[in-house]
C-alpha positions in Angstrom: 129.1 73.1 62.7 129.5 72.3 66.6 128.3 69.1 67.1 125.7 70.0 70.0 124.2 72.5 71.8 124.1 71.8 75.9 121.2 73.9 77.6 121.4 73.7 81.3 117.5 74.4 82.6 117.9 72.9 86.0 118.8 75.2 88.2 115.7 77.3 90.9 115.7 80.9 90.3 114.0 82.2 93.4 113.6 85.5 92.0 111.1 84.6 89.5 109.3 83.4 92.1 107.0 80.2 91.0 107.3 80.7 87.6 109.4 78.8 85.5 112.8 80.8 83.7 112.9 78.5 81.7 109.5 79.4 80.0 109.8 83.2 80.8 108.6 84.8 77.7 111.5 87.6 76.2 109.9 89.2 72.9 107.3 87.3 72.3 108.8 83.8 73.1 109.6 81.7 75.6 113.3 82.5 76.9 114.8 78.7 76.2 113.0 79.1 72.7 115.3 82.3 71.9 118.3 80.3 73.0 118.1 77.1 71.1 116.6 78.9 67.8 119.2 81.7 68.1 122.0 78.7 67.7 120.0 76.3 65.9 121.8 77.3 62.6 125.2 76.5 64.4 124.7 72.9 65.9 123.8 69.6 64.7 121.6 68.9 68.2 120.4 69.9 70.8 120.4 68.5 74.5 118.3 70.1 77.7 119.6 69.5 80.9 116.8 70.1 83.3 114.9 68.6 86.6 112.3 65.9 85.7 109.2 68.3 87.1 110.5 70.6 84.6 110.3 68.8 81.7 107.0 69.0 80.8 106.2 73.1 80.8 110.4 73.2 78.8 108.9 70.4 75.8 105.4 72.1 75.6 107.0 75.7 75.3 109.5 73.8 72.3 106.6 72.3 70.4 108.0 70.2 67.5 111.7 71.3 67.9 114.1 68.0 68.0 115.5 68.1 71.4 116.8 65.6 73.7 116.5 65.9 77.0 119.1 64.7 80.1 117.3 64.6 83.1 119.2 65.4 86.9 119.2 62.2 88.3 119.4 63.8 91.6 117.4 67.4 91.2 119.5 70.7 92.6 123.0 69.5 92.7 124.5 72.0 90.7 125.5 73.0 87.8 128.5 70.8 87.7 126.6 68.3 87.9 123.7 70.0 85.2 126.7 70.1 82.8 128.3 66.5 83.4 124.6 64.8 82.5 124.1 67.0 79.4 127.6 66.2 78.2 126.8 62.6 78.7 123.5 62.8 77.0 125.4 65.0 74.2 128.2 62.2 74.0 126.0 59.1 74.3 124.5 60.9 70.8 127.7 60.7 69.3 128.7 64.5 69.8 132.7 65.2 70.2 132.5 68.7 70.8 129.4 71.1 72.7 128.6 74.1 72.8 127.3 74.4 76.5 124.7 78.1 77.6 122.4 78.5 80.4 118.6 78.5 79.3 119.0 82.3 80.2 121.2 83.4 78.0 119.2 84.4 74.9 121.5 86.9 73.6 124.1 84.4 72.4 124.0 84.5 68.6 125.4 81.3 65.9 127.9 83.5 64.3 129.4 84.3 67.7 129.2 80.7 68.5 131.2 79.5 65.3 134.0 81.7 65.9 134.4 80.2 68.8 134.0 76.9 67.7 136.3 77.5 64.6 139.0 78.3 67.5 138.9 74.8 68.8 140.3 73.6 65.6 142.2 76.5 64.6 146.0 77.1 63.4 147.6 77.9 66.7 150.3 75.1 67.6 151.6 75.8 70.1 151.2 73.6 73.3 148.7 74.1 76.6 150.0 72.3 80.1 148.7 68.9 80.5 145.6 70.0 82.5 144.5 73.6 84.0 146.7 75.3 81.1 145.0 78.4 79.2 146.7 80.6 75.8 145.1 83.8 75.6 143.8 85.3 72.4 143.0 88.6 71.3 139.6 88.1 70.4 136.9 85.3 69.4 138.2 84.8 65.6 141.8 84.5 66.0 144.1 81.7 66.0 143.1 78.5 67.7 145.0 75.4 69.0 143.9 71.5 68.0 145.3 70.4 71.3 142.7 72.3 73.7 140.0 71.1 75.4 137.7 74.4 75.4 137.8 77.3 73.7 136.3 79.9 77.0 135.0 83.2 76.1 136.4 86.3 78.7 134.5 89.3 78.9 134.7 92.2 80.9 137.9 90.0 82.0 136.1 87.1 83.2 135.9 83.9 82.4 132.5 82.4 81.2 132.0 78.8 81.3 128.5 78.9 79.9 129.2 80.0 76.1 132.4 78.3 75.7 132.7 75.6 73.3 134.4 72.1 74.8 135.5 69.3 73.4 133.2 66.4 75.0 135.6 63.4 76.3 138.3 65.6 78.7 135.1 68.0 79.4 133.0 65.0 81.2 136.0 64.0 83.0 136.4 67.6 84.4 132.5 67.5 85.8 133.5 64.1 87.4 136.8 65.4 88.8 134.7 68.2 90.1 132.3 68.6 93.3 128.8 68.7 91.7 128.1 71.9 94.3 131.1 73.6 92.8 131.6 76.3 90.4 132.0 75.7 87.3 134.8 77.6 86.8 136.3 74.6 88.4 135.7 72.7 85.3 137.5 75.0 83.5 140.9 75.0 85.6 141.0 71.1 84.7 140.9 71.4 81.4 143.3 72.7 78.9 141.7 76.1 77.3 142.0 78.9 74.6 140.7 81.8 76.2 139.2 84.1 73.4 138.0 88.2 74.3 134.6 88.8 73.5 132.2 91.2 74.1 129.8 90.9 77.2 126.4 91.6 76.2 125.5 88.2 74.1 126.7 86.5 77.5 124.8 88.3 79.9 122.4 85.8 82.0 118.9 86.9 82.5 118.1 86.2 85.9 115.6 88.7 86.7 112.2 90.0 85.6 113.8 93.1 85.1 116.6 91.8 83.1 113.8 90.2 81.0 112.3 93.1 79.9 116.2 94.7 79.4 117.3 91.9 77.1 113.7 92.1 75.3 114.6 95.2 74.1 118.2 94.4 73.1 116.3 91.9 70.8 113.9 94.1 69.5 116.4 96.6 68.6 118.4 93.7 66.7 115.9 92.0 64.7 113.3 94.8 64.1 111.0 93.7 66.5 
């Protein structure tokens, strides 16, 4: 089991005008619900990252569920910076390693999540560069290597920071090392990683109505809805 689940909430999405994506409903529920229950069965807790206005539409569309939330100190400095309090949150709760998504990524499934996990730890002994160094793997349940920092899935060849599974220590340094207005693909290059090919559809961000009513389908069709 990964120790925690990071959701990063923080970030405007202009093209959903001024509603929240957070609380965008995808089948029936509210997007951020799909993400955390989808990987509840694969993580001991769970921590949301979000803005301080948000908080209160993000806990009432969770209800009960045992969250604990990191608020931006500073609202809309970035994702670096969405990711560095979350970790801190995660770490301050005793969490070593995190599994780290965007509240708009409610494809991402806990078996997929555990494989990538399990890679963190895995047999692979060989030895990454001291910072920035990446194996590559041929696909999310292969060998691993204890000595990584982050096991990153690739799809469609690229990198995806949200999705990976970090170890918590080296990963905060990397946000601090980091500008907060960055990419977080920044984060990554600091850290030493196990890349790991996957396929792209449980990554894919919703980030438009449109892609809303695409991945609500995609969830019908895969529970029976």
């Amino acid at each position: 089991m990964i120790d925690a689940l990071v959701v990063l909430a923080g970030g405007r999405s202009t093209r959903f005008g001024d509603r929240e994506k957070a609380v965008a409903k995808v089948a029936g529920a509210p997007m951020i619900v799909r993400v955390i229950d989808r990987l509840a069965s694969a993580v001991g807790r769970t921590v949301v990252n979000c803005r301080r206005d948000q908080r209160p539409v993000i806990a009432d569309a969770l209800g009960s569920r045992p969250v604990r939330f990191a608020i931006d100190p500073v609202a809309d400095a970035g994702p670096v910076a969405g990711m560095a309090t979350g970790l801190e949150a995660a770490a301050d709760a005793g969490a070593t390693r995190a599994l780290v998504v965007g509240c708009d990524m409610p494809g991402l499934d806990a078996a997929t999540a555990c494989a990538l996990a399990a890679r963190l730890d895995g047999g692979d002994s060989d030895h990454n560069d001291s910072g920035g160094g990446h194996r590559d793997a041929n696909d999310a349940t292969g060998g691993g290597g204890s000595d990584a920092d982050a096991v990153v899935p690739v799809a469609d060849g690229r990198r995806q920071p949200l999705g990976a599974v970090y170890r918590v220590a080296p990963a905060v340094e990397a946000c601090a090392a980091v500008r907060d207005d960055g990419p977080l693909t920044a984060v990554l290059d600091r850290l030493r990683t196990v890349e790991a090919a996957v396929p792209a559809e449980p990554f894919v961000s919703v980030d438009t109505p449109e892609a809303v009513a695409a991945a609500a389908r995609r969830l019908g069709e895969r529970t029976g809805q």
